[in-house]
N, C-alpha and C positions, 0 to 999 in steps of 0.2 A: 504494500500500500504506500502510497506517495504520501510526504510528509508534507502536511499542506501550513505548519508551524500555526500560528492565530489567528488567520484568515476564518476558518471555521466558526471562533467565537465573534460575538457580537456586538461591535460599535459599544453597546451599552454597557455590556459583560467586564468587558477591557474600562470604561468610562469609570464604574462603577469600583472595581477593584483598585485602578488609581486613585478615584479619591479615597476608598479607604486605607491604602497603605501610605498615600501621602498625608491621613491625616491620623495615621500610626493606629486606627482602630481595627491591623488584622496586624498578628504577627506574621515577621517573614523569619526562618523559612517559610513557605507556606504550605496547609495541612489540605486534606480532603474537611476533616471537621470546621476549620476556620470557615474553606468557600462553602460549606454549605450552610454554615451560620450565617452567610451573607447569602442565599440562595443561588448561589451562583454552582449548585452541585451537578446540572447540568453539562456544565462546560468545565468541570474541577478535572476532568481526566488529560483534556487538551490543554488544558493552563499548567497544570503539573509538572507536562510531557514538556515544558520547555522553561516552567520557570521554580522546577521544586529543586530546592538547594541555595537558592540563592538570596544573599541579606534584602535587605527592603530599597537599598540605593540601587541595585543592580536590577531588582523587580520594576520600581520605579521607571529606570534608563527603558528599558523593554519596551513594558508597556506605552510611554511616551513618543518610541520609537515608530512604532506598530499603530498609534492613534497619527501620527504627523504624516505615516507615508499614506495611510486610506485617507486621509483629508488631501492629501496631494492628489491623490489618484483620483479624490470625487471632483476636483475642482477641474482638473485635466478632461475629465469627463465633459465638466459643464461648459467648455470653453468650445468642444467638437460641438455641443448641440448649436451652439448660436451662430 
């Protein structure tokens, strides 16, 4: 199966878990228990697969990364329709 990294999870999923690790309300590592305290157990297996091990800065870097290139990529979109 192709590793499709956080593409799978959802705008919000990703929106969501940054602000709670930015505003230090989930520990990092981070746990299958944690994201489903935040409901996020849905997509806890593909957040795991690429961010379990890692402190809260490096979670943070990630997530930030992953949120700026789909904003790139919807605006690049918006720019073909006009």
């Amino acid at each position: 199966m192709q590793d499709l990294g956080l593409v799978t999870c959802s705008t919000d999923a990703l929106r969501k878990l940054l602000r709670a690790v930015y505003k230090r309300e989930v520990d990092c590592p981070l746990t299958i228990a944690a994201l489903a305290g935040m409901g996020l157990q849905d997509h806890a297996e593909r957040l795991l697969g690429h961010l379990r091990g890692l402190p809260s800065d490096a979670v943070h870097a990630v997530l930030v990364a992953a949120l700026a290139e789909r904003t790139a990529t919807d605006e690049q979109k918006l720019k073909r329709l006009m």
